[in-house]
KOLDRENMAR-47569 format. One line per field, with one value per residue (C-alpha): y, x, z. Coordinates in steps of 0.25 Angstrom, whole numbers, plus 5000, padded with zeros to 4 digits. Last residue first. Layout:
// KOLDRENMAR-47569
c2: [Y,...]
c1: [X,...]
c3: [Z,...]
***
This chain:
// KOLDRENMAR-47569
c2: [5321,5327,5343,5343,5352,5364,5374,5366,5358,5354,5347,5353,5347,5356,5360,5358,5361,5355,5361,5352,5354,5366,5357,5348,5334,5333,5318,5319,5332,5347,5356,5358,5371,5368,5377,5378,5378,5385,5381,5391,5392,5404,5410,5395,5393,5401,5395,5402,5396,5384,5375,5379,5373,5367,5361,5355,5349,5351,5344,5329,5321,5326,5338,5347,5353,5366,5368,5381,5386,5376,5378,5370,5372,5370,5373,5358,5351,5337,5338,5333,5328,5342,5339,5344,5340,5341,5341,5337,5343,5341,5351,5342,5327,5319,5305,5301,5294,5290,5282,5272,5284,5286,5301,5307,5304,5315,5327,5332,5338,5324,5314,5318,5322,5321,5331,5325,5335,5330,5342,5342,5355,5370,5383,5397,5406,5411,5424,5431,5446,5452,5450,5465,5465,5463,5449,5438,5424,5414,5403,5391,5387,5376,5373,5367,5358,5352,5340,5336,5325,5315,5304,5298,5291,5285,5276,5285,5279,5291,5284,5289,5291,5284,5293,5298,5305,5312,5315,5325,5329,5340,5339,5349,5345,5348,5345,5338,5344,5338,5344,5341,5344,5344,5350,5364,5369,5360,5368,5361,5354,5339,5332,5321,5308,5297,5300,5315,5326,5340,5348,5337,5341,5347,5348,5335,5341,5328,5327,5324,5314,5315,5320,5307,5299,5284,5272,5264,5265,5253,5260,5271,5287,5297,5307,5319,5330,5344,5353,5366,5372,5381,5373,5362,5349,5341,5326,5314,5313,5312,5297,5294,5282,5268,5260,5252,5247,5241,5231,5224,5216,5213,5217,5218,5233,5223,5228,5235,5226,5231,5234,5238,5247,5249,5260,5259,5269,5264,5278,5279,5275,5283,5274,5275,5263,5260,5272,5269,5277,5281,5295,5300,5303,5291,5297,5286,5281,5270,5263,5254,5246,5238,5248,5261,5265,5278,5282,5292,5298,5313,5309,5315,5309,5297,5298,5301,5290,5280,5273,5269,5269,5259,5256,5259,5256,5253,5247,5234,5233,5228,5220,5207,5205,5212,5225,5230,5239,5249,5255,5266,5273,5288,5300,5294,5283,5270,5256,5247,5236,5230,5218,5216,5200,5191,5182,5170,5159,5158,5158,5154,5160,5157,5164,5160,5166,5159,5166,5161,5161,5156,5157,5144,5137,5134,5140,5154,5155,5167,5165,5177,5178,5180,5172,5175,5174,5174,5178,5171,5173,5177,5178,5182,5192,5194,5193,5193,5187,5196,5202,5187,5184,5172,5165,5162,5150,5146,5133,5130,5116,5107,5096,5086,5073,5073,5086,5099,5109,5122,5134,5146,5156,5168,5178,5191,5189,5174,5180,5184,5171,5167,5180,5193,5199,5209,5211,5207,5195,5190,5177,5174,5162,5147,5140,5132,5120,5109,5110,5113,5111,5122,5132,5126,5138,5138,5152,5150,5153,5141,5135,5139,5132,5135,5124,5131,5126,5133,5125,5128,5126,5122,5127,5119,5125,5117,5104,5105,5095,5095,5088,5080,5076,5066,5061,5051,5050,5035,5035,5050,5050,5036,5038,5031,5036,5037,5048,5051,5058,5064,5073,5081,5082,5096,5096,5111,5118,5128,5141,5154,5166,5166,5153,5147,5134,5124,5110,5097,5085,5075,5060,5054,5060,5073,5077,5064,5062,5057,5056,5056,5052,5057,5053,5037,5038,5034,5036,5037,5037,5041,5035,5036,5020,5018,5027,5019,5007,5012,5016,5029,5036,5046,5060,5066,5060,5048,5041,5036,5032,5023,5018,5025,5026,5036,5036,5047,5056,5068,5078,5069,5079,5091,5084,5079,5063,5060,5071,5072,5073,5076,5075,5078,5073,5081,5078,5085,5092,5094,5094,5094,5106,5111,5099,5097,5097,5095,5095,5094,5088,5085,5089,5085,5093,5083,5081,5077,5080,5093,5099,5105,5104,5105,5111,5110,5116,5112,5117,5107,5111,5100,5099,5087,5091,5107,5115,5128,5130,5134,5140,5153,5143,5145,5128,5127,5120,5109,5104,5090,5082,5069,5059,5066,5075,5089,5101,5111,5119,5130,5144,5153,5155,5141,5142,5153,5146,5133,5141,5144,5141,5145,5140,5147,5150,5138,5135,5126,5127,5126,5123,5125,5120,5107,5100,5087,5094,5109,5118,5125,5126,5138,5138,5122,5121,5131,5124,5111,5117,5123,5107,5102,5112,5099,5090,5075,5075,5063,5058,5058,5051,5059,5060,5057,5066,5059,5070,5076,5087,5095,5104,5112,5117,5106,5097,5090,5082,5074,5064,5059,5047,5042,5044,5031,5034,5044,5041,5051,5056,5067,5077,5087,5101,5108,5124,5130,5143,5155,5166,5160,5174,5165,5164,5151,5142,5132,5129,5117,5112,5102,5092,5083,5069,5063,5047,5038,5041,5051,5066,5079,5086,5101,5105,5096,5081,5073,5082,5088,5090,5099,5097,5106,5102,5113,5106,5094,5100,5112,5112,5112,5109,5106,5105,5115,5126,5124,5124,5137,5144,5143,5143,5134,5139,5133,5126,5125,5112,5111,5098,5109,5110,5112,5126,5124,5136,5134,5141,5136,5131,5117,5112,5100,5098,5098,5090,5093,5085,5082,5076,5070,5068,5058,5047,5052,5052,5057,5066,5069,5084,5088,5075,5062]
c1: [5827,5816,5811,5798,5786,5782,5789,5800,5807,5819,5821,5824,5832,5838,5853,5862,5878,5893,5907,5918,5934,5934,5931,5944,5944,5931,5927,5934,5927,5930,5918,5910,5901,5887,5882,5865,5858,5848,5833,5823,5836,5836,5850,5857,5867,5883,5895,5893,5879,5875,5863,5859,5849,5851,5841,5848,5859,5874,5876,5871,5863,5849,5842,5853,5857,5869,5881,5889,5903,5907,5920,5927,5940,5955,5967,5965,5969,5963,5962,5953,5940,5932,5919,5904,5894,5879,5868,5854,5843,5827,5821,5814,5815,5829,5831,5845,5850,5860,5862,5870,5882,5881,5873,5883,5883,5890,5887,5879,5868,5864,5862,5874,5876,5890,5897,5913,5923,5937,5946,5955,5960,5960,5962,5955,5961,5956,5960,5966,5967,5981,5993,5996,6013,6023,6025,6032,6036,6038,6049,6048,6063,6060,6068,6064,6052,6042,6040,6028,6029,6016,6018,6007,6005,5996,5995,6007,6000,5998,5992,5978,5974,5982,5992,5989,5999,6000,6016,6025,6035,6040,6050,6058,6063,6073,6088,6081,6074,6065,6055,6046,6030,6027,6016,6020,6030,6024,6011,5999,5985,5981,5970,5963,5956,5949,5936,5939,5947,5954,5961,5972,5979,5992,5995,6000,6013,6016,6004,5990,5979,5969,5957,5960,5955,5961,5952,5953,5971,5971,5961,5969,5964,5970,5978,5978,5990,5988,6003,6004,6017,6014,6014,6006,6008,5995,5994,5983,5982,5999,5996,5993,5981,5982,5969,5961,5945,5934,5922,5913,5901,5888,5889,5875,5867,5854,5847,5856,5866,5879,5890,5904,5913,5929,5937,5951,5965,5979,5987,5998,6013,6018,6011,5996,5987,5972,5964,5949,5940,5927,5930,5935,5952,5953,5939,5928,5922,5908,5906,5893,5892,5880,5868,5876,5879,5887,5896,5907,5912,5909,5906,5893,5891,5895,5884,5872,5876,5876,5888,5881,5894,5896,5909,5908,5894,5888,5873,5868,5854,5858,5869,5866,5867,5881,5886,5899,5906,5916,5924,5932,5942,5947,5958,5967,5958,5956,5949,5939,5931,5919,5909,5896,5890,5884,5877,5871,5873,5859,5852,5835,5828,5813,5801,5787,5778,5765,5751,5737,5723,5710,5700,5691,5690,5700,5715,5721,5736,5747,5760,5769,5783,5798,5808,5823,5834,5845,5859,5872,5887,5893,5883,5869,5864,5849,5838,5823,5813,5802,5809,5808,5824,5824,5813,5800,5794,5781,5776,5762,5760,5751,5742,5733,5740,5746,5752,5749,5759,5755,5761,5767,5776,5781,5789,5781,5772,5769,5763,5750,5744,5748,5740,5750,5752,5762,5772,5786,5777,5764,5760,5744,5734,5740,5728,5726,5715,5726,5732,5747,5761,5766,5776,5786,5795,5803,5812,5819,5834,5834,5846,5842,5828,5820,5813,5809,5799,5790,5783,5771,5767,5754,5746,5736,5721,5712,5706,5693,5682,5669,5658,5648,5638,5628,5619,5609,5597,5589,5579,5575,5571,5575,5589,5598,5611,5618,5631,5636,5650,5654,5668,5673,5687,5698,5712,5716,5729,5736,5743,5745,5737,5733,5726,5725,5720,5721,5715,5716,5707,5700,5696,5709,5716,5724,5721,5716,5701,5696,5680,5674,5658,5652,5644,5645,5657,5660,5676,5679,5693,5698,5713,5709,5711,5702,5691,5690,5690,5679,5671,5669,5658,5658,5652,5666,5672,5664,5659,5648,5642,5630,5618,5622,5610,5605,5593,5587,5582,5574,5584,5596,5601,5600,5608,5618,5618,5633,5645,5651,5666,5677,5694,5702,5714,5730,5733,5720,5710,5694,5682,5670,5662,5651,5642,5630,5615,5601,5586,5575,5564,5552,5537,5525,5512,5503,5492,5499,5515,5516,5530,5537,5553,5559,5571,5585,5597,5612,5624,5634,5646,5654,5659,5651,5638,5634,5626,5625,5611,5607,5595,5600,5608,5619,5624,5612,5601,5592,5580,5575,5561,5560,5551,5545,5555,5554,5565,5569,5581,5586,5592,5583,5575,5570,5569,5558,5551,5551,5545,5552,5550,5559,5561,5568,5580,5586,5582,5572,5572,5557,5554,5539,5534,5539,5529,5523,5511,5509,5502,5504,5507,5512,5507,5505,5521,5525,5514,5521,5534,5531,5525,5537,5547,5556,5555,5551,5552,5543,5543,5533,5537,5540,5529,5539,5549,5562,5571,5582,5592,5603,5614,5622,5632,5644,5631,5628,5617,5607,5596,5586,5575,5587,5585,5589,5601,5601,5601,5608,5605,5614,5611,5623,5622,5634,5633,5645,5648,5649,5647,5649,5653,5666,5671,5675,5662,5654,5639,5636,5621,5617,5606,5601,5594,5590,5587,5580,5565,5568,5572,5578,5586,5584,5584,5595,5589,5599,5611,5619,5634,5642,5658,5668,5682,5691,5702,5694,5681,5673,5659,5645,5635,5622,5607,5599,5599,5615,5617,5607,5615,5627,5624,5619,5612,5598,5596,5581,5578,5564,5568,5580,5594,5606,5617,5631,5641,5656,5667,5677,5690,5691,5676,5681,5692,5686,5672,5661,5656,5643,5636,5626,5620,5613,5622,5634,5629,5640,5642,5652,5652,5661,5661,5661]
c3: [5676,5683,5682,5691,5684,5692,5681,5679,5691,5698,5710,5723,5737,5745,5743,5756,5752,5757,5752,5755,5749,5762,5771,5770,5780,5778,5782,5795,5798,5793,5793,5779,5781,5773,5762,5761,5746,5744,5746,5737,5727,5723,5730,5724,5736,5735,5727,5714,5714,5722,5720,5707,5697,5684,5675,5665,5666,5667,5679,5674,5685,5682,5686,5690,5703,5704,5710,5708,5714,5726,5732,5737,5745,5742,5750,5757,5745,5743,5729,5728,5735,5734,5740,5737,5748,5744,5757,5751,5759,5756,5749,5740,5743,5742,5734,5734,5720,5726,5737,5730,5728,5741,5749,5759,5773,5782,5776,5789,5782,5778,5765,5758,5744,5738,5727,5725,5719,5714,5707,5697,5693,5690,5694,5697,5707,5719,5724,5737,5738,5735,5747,5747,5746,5756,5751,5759,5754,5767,5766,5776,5783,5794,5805,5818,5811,5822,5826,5837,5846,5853,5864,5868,5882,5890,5904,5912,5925,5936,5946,5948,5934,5923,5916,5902,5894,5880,5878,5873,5860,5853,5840,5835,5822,5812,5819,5832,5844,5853,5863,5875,5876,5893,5889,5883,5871,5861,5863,5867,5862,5867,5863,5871,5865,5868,5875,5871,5875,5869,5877,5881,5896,5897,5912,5912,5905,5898,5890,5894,5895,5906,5897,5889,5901,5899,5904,5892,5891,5878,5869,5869,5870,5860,5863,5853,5851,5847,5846,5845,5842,5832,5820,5825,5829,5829,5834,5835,5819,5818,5824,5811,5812,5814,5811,5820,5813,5821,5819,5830,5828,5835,5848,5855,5853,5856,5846,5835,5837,5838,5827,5837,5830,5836,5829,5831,5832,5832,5832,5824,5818,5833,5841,5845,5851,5852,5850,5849,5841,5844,5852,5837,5832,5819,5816,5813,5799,5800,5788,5788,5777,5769,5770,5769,5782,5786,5800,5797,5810,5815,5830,5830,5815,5820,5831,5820,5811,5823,5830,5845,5854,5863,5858,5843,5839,5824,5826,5820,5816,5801,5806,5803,5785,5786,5784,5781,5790,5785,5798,5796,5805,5801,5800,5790,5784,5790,5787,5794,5786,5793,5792,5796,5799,5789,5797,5789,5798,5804,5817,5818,5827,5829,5836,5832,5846,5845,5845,5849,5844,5849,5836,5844,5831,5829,5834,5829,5829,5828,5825,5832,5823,5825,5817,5822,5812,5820,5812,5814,5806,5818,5831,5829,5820,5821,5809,5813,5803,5801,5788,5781,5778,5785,5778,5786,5788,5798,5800,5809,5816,5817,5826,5819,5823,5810,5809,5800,5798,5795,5787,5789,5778,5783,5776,5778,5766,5769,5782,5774,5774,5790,5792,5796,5811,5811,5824,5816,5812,5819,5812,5809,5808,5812,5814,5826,5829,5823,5835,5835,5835,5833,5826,5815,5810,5799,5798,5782,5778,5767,5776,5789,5788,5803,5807,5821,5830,5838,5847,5855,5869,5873,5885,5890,5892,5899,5896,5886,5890,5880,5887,5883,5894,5891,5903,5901,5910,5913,5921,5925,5940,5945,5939,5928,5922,5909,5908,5895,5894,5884,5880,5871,5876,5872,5876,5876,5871,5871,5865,5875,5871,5887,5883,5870,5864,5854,5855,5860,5856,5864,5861,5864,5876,5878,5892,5898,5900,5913,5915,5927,5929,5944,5955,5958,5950,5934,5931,5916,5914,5899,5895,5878,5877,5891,5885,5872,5881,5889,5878,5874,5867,5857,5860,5859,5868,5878,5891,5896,5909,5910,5915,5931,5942,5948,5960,5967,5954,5956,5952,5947,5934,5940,5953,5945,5943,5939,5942,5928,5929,5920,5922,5911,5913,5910,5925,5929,5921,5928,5920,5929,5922,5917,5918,5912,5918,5913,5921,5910,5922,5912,5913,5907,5904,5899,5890,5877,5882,5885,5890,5903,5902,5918,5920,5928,5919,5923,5920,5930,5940,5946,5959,5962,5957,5952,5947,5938,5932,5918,5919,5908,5899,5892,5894,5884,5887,5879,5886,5879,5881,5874,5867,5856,5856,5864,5865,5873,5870,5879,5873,5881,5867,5868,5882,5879,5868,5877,5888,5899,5914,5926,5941,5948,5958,5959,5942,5938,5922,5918,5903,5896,5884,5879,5867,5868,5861,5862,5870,5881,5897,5903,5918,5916,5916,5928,5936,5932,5935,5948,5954,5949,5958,5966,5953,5953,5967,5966,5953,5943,5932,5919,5906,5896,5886,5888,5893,5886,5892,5885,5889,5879,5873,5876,5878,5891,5888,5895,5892,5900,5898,5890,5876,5864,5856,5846,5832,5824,5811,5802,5794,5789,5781,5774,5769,5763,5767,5757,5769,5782,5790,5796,5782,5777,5779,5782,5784,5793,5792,5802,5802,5814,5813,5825,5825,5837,5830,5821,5827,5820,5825,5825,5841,5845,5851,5847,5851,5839,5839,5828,5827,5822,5822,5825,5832,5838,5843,5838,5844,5838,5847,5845,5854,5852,5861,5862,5848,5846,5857,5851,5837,5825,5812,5810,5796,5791,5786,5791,5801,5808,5803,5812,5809,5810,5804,5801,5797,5790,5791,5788,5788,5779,5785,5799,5794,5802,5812,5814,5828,5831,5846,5853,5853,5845,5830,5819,5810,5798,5790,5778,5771,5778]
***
């Protein structure tokens, strides 16, 4: 009860604190002497004198003292031990809480010798007694006793000297100096004991039946009254002898090994037992778990199946992969009699650990569509993981601070102990990958690394979390195509999936930069994409021409910005006036174009040509040729009628190789036979030209772009536009109407003010009388307007560069 409990297990005590209690804290062990004083437990210390502390049972801790440990203390047939456990939250134990446990044991009555095989150490005990001589007691006696009388001292019943009998050597100490070697020598008033820790310098690697044993042959010299007596301290564990077949663990202990039998002829069993955990285990107990114990003339097996009652598994990692081992704490206590010794007990615990298995783990996906929420169950596991840290869009964040990214965790607990982590995020977290589908379906893909930690080794392991959920919710670009006299338009609406979607026309990457090439409009504003072709450009197909016009078509493709997959296609047809493709001038010139149809692929352009085959087109593209000659040449023909002469010829394409008339346009030109114009003449000196002043109503629009190229003006939402000192801005100023080609602009003055009104005040001049500010520091550039499907009239444009200023007073900045 309480934060500690104990219990007595033959000769050893054991203390167990509480797991809840203890939940997350650190923990340090020290043993209290007769004087009160608290020595703190480490390795070597623990090892030296007697304790173990091991972790068992998913971070359990548990602390195990042998009867004769350095600081118990001995009554008759009882020995009293006191621990003091200090626990805290911080590994540097600051503020920890002090806890101190006594507890009594009574230990069962000694053989002559005792054995233990400790997980830390290996201990022997001898019953403290002038020994019987026997022949061939030890092969170098006669050296040990003059070793002994070389150093003798004084003391009463006190050990003084060790000898370890090595192949090589033989080597004495002094109890001071096997202190400080790490061994531990003790005396009762009734025994002898040699502690050694499997660290040992004369530790000796033997061994007996294939397998391998630590052993340490000695002899303990110590005065009793008048006598200097000897004692044979031989001790040997096994190492190994564990062997995992058909999901058993196999262990065997030879019986008798040669360090333990010296001098000894004659061996009888008294008893074999068997047991987990320090506790005992009777046949029937044995029987219900599936144990076999097999006891041969020469060795002791025991069978454990993987996974039985008595052992636990827990977490492991190998190779960063997750696993798990099944761990055994198992005893075996071996009794037999010999004509050297008498009886000698033999107790080995042994801590069996089966090799690694690797253990998949699920990731399950509860995903709730409806309230648009990513659930994701990842486990089972042992209760010996902690989930500690998730890896999102490359960034590692503590399970705490991942609430600021979206994600919540939290874990699930079972009833047989095992446990499972959750993690939820909502759809719309910025980690959560979004990807149109098919139709009205987007992917909403969870990506994330989950890292683990597992107790108390600080092992830890990563799983992948990758989930995709589809929903309906698609909301796919729309489009509206129209026409004007010279162009195709496309107005795209966006949806909520084509963000990385890319405008192609064929194979044909449509990017500001190439649509400027081509002279075509291409602009997004965030919600539409209008893109305007020319009726007569290398991107528009041609499908069919009669004499009401020419069927022409833009086809554009959206693809995935990724994997350049289809995504949507959207095209606009229109007729246009078949008068575009021809020019009759004046002087008997006539400029005809062909254009290329859809429905004749392989046609050349560069091979069309008119009736006379030796008219070829002096202007070619992909899909056009151009044809310049005079009505009088060609193969042109003629038509007469009262008020017209009309002349008439052909654009032809024959297939290559056999001559196949394929194409065919027929073109004609009218022209007047008789027409009367009246000419005024005038002998007289024509005076010098002047401009006269009138008045009217005229539209002007002022626009600032945003390039030199005067392609992409500034919207009305843009404004206002925030510019740094001496930065360009390019102004257009356009004459809307009338649209009357004998008119130009012509700008006078144009000045900037500091607020939004023209007339206020202070004023500063850009241009002056038609011509740049001469004091301005950066004046003001003109720039030539050139015709373009935009411009149809150059002269109603004038286009000017200003650097950016402000105005100020004195070296105060002037604001509105």
């Amino acid at each position: 009860t309480g934060p500690m409990s104990w219990e007595c297990l033959g000769n050893f005590l054991r203390i167990t604190p509480s797991a809840e209690y203890f939940e997350d804290k650190y923990l340090s062990f020290s043993v209290v002497d007769q004087s009160g004083i608290a020595w703190e437990l480490d390795e070597a210390m623990a090892s030296q004198c007697g304790y173990t502390v091991t972790y068992s049972n998913w971070s359990n801790v548990e602390f195990r003292a042998s009867a004769l440990s350095c600081h118990a203390r001995l009554e008759k047939d009882v020995f009293t031990v006191t621990v003091q456990i200090k626990a805290s939250h911080t590994p540097d134990m600051k503020n920890a809480v002090t806890h101190l446990k006594s507890a009594s044991c009574r230990y069962s009555p000694w053989s002559p010798r005792e054995l233990v095989c400790a997980s830390n150490y290996m201990e022997v005990s001898v019953r403290k007694e002038v020994p019987q001589t026997v022949k061939d007691f030890i092969q170098d006696e006669p050296e040990d006793w003059t070793l002994a009388f070389t150093e003798v001292k004084a003391g009463e019943a006190s050990i003084w000297q060790i000898v370890f009998h090595q192949p090589e050597e033989k080597k004495a100490f002094l109890v001071s100096d096997a202190w400080s070697a790490g061994y531990g020598l003790n005396t009762t008033d009734t025994r002898v004991l040699l502690r050694v820790p499997y660290t040992a310098a004369q530790i000796q690697l033997v061994e007996d039946q294939g397998i391998t044993f630590t052993a340490v042959r000695s002899s303990i010299f110590y005065k009793q009254r008048w006598m200097i007596l000897m004692v044979d301290t031989a001790v040997a564990c096994p190492v190994d002898g564990v062997d995992y077949t058909n999901k058993t663990i196999i262990w065997t202990v030879p019986k008798y090994v040669q360090p333990l039998s010296a001098g000894a002829t004659s061996f009888k069993d008294v008893l074999v037992e068997v047991g987990v955990d320090l506790h005992k285990l009777s046949a029937k107990e044995m029987a219900s778990r599936k144990y076999v114990l097999l006891n041969d003339l020469n060795a002791i097996t025991m069978k454990i199946p993987i996974g039985a009652e008595g052992g636990y598994y827990k977490t492991s990692v190998s190779s960063g992969q997750h696993g798990a081992k099944y761990t055994i704490n198992l005893f075996l206590e071996h009794q037999w009699e010999d004509n050297k010794w008498g009886l000698t007990k033999h107790t080995i615990i042994k801590e069996i650990e089966t090799p690694f298995e690797q253990v998949e783990l699920a990731v399950t996906d509860y995903s709730n569509l409806s309230v648009r929420l990513m659930n994701v169950t990842v486990g089972t596991f042992l209760p010996d993981v902690e989930l500690v840290n998730l890896t999102i869009e490359g960034a590692t964040v503590a399970v705490p601070e991942a609430v600021q990214h979206g994600y919540l965790t939290h874990e699930i607990r079972y009833a047989n102990g095992s446990k499972a982590y959750v993690i939820q995020v909502p759809f719309n977290a910025p980690s959560i990958k979004k990807e149109y589908m098919r139709a009205d379906v987007r992917a909403y893909t969870l990506n994330v690394t989950v890292a683990f930690i597992i107790h108390p080794t600080s092992e830890t392991f990563t799983v992948p979390v990758i989930t995709v959920s589809t929903v309906k919710d698609a909301v796919l670009p729309s489009a509206r195509g129209f026409c004007d006299e010279r162009n195709l338009h496309l107005l795209i609406t966006h949806g909520n999936v084509d963000q990385n979607w890319l405008p192609f026309i064929s194979d044909w990457h449509l990017t500001p930069e190439a649509a400027q090439e081509y002279n075509y409009s291409l602009r997004d504003n965030g919600t539409h994409l209008a893109i305007s072709v020319p009726f007569l450009s290398s991107h528009v197909n041609y499908e069919d021409f009669h004499a009401s016009g020419i069927k022409a078509s833009l086809h554009l493709t959206l693809k995935d910005g990724i994997t350049l997959a289809n995504r949507r296609d959207f095209s606009v047809s229109c007729r246009f006036s078949p008068s575009e493709l021809i020019k009759c001038l004046s002087n008997g010139t006539v400029v005809v174009t062909a254009v290329k149809l859809v429905g004749i692929a392989d046609m050349d352009t560069s091979q069309l040509v008119l009736r006379d085959r030796q008219c070829k087109p002096s202007l070619v593209t992909e899909k056009t040729a151009t044809f310049k000659f005079n009505v009088n040449t060609c193969g042109t023909s003629r038509k007469f009628n009262s008020t017209t002469m009309t002349y008439e010829n052909d654009v032809l394409y024959f297939r290559p190789g056999n001559d196949t008339l394929v194409y065919q346009l027929k073109f004609a030109c009218s022209y007047i036979i008789k027409q009367t114009v009246g000419v005024r003449y005038e002998s007289k000196k024509n005076p010098p030209p002047s401009i006269e002043s009138g008045f009217g109503s005229l539209a002007l629009s002022l626009k600032l772009f945003k390039e030199k190229s005067y392609s992409d003006p500034y919207q009305e939402l843009e404004y206002p536009v925030v510019k740094y000192l001496r930065e360009a801005l390019y102004f257009e100023v356009e004459l809307l109407q009338p649209e009357d080609a004998r008119l130009e602009l012509n700008l006078d003055d144009c000045w900037a003010t500091n607020s939004q009104s023209q007339d206020s005040l202070p004023q500063w001049p850009i241009i002056i009388n038609g011509c740049e500010n001469s004091e301005d520091s950066y004046r003001t550039v003109f720039h030539k307007v050139n015709y373009s499907p935009r411009v149809k009239f150059p002269q109603h444009l004038k286009r000017f560069e200003v650097r950016m200023f402000t105005f100020v007073q004195g070296t105060t900045l002037l604001e509105e």
